[in-house]
C-alpha positions as CSV (number, residue, x, y, z in Angstrom):
1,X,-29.6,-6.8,0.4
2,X,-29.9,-6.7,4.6
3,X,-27.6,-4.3,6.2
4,X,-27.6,-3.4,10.0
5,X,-27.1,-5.1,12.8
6,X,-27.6,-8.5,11.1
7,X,-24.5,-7.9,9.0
8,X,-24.9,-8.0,5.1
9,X,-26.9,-10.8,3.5
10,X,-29.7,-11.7,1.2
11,X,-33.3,-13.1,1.3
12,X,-33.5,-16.8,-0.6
13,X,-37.3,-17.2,-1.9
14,X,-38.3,-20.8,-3.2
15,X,-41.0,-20.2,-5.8
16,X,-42.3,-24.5,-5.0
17,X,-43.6,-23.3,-1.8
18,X,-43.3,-19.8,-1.3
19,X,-41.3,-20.2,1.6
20,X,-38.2,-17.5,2.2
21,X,-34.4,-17.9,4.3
22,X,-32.2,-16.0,5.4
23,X,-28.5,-15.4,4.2
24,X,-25.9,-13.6,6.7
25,X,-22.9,-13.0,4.1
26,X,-21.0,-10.7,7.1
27,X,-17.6,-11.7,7.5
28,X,-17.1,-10.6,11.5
29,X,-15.4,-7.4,11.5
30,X,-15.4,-4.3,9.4
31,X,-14.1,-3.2,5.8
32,X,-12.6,0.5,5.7
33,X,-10.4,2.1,3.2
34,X,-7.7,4.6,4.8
35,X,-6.4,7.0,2.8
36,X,-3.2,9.1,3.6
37,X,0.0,10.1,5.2
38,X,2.0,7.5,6.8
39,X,1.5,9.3,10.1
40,X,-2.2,9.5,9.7
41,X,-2.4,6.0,8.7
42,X,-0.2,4.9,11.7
43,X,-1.8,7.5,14.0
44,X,-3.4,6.5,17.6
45,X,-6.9,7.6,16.8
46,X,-6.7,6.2,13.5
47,X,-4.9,2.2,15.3
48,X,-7.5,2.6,18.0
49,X,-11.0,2.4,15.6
50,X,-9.6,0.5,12.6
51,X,-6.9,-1.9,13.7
52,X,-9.4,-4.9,14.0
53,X,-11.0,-4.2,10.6
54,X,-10.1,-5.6,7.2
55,X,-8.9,-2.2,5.9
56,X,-7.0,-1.1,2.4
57,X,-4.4,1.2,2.7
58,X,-3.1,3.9,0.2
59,X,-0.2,5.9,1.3
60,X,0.0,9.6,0.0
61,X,3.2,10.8,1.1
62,X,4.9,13.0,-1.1
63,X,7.8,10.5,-0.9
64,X,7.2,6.6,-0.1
65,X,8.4,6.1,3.2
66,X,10.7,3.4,4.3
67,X,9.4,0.3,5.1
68,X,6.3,1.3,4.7
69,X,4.3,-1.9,3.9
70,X,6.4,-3.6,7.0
71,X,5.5,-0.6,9.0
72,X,1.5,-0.9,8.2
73,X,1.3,-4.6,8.0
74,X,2.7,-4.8,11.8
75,X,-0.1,-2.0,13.0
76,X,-3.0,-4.1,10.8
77,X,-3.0,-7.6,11.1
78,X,-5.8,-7.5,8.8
79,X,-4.3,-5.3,5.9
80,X,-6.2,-6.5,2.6
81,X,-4.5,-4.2,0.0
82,X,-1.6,-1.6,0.3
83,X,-0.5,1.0,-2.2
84,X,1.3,3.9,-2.9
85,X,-0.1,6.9,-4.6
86,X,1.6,10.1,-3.5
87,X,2.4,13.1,-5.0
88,X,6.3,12.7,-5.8
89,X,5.3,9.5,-7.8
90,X,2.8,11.6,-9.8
91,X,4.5,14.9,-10.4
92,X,8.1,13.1,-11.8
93,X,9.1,14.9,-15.0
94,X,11.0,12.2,-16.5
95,X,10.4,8.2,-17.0
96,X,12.4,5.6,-16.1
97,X,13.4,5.1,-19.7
98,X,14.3,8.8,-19.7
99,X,16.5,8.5,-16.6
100,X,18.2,5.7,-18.1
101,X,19.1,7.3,-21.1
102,X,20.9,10.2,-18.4
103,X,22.2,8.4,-16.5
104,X,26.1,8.9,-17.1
105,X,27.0,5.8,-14.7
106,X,25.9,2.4,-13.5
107,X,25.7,4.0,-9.5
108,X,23.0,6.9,-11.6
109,X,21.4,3.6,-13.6
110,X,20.8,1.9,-9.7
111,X,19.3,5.3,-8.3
112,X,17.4,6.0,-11.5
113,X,15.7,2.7,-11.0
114,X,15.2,2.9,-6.8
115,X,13.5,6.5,-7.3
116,X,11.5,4.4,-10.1
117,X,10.2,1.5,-8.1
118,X,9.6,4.0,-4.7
119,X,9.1,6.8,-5.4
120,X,12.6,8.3,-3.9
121,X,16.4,7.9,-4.3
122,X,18.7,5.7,-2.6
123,X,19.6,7.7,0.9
124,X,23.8,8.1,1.8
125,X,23.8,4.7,3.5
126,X,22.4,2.9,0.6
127,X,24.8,5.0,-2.1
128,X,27.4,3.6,0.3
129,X,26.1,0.1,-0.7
130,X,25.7,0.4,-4.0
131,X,29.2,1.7,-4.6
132,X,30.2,-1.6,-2.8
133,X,28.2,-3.9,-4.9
134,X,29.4,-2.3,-8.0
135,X,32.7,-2.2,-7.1
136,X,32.6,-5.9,-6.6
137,X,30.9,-6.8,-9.6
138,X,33.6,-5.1,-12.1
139,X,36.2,-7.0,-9.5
């Protein structure tokens, strides 16, 4: 494998002739793996040395923050992989099964299932919404 300067690659050797080329498998900008807070990920000093590079993000916030993939995609234009691992979604005490089975009415179900999915329950403006929608379903 070369590494340096050159970029990554590998050396070809034909065995008819002895002769050897050259392979440059770099791909023009760098690889990095970010790992952490929203703010540290979207940080100036942390924009400044890796917003050119193919970089995958995982987001460790206790709780996921809003928009978060939008909010990471705009900063990296080169974003090849984004997840969320932070410590709310690991520490939850109950499953999604679990909270359905508590869940005393469809507005719980709906919250049950948004803390599920990311990580965190629907905020006042988005109960306010899903009172709405349910409202007009049973309608």
């Amino acid at each position: 494998m070369l590494r340096g300067g050159a970029g990554e690659g590998a050396w070809i050797y034909d065995t008819a002739d002895g002769s050897t080329a050259a392979l440059d498998w770099s791909i023009g900008r760098p690889l990095k793996r970010l790992s952490g807070t929203i703010e540290e990920i979207l940080g100036a000093e942390t924009l400044e040395r890796w917003s050119h590079a193919y970089v995958q993000v995982k987001l460790t916030d206790d709780q996921r923050p809003e928009q978060a993939f939008q909010r990471v995609q705009e900063s990296y234009p080169y974003l090849a992989s984004f997840s969320y691992a932070g410590a709310g979604r690991l520490t939850s005490g109950s499953t999604y099964s679990q909270k359905l089975q508590q869940a005393r009415t469809d507005a719980e179900v709906v919250a049950g299932f948004l803390e599920h999915v990311r990580g965190r329950g629907p905020h006042e403006a988005e109960q306010q919404l899903i009172a709405e929608a349910l409202q007009e379903v049973r309608a």
